[in-house]
C-alpha positions as CSV (number, residue, x, y, z in Angstrom):
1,X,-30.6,-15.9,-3.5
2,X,-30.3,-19.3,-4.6
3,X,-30.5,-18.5,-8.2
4,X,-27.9,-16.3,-10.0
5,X,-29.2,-14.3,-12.4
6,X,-25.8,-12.9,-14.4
7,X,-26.7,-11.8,-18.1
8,X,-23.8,-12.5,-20.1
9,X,-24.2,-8.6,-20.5
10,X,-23.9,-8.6,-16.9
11,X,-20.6,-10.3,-16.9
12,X,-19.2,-8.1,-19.3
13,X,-20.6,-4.9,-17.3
14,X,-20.9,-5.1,-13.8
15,X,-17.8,-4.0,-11.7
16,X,-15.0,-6.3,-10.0
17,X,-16.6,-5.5,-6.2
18,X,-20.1,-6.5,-7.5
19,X,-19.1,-9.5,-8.9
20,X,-17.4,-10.7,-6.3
21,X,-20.4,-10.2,-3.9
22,X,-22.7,-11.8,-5.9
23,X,-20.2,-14.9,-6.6
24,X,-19.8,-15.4,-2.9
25,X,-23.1,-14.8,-1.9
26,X,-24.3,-17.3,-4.5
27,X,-21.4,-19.8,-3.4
28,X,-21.8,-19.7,0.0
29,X,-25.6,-20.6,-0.3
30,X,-25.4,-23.2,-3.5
31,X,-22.4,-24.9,-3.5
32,X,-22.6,-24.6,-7.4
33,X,-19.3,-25.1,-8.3
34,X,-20.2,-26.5,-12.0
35,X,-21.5,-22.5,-12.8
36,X,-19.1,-20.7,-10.6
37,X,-16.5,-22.6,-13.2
38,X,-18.0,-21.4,-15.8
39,X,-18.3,-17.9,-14.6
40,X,-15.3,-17.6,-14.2
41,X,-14.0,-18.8,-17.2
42,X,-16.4,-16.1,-18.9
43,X,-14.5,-13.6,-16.5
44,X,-11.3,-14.9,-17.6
45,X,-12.2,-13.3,-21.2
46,X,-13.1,-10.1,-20.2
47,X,-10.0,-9.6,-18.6
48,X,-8.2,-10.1,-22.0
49,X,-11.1,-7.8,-23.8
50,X,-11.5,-4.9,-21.2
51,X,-9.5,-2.7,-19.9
52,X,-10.2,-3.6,-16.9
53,X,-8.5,-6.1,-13.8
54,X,-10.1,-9.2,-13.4
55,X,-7.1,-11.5,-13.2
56,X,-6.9,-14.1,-10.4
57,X,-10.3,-13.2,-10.1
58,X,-11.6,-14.3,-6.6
59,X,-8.2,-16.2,-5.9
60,X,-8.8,-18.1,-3.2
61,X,-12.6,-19.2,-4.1
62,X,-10.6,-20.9,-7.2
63,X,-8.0,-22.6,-5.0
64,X,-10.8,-23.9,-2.5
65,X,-12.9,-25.1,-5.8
66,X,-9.9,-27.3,-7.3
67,X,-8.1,-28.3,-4.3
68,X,-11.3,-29.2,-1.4
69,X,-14.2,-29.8,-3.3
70,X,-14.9,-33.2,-4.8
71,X,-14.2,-33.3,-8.4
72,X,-16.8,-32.9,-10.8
73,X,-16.7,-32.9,-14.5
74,X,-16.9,-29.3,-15.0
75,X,-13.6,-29.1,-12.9
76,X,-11.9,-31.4,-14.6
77,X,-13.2,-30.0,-18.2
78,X,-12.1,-26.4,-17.1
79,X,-9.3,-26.9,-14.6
80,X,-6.5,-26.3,-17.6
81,X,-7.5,-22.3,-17.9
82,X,-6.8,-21.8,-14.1
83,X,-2.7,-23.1,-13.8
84,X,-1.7,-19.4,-13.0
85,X,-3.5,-19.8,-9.6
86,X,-1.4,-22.5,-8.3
87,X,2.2,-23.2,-8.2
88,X,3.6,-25.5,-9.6
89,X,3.6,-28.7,-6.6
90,X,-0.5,-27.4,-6.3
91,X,-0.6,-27.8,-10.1
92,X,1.1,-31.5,-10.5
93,X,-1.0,-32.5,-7.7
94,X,-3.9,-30.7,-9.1
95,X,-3.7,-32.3,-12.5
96,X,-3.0,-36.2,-11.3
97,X,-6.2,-35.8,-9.1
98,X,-8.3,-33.9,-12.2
99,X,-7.4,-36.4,-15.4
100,X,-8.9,-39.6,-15.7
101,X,-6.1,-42.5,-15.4
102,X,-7.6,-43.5,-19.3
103,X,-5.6,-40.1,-20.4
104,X,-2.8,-40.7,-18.4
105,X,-1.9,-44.3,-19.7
106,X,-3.0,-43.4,-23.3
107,X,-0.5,-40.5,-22.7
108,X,2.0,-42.6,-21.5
109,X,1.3,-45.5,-24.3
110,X,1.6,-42.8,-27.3
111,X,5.1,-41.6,-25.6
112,X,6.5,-44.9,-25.5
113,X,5.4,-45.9,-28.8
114,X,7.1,-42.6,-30.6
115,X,10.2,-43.6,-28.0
116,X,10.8,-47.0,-28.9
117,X,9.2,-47.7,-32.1
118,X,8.0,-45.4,-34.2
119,X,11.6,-43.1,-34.1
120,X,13.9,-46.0,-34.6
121,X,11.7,-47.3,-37.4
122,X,11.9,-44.2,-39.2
123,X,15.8,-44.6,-38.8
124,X,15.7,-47.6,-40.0
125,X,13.9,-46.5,-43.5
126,X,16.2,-43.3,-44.0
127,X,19.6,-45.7,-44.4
């Protein structure tokens, strides 16, 4: 089984149980974390279409993906749409290993220029 043949139709279809096993199966033999990602993601939106359960969908395979594995791009592209499956020490940790240091200085730059500049200039014009 080394390929993983899921229609979108398929995704949208096939039961929780089946899904699961074919997820494993395919993980356990591939290693494919980019599409298991992906998959997931997919599954995320049935959940909030259907009727039916799919949330924390295959819990722990999530956890193991984000928290063992070596990061990828897909992981850190996608890693925002799975915070409810961590707490909130996982998540911090999670998202200083997951974004690039670029975003995190540019982040840090932008708050310190609207904290030290930008807001007391704009006082400055008011008076």
């Amino acid at each position: 089984m080394t390929e993983l043949h899921l229609t979108a139709n398929q995704i949208f279809t096939l039961k929780r149980k089946t899904l699961e096993k074919r997820l494993m199966a395919y993980y356990e033999e591939t290693h494919d974390e980019n599409k298991i990602v992906k998959i997931m993601i997919a599954l995320q939106v049935r959940d909030e279409l259907c009727d039916a359960d799919f949330s924390y969908f295959l819990k722990e395979l999530v956890r193991h993906l984000f928290l063992k594995t070596k990061s990828t791009r897909a992981l850190r592209r996608y890693y925002i749409y799975f915070e409810e499956y961590f707490d909130a020490k996982e998540w911090r940790l999670l998202t200083l290993r997951l974004r690039s240091i670029k975003t995190l200085i540019a982040e840090k730059l932008e708050q310190l220029y609207t904290q030290f500049i930008k807001e007391p200039l704009q006082g400055l014009v008011g008076s």
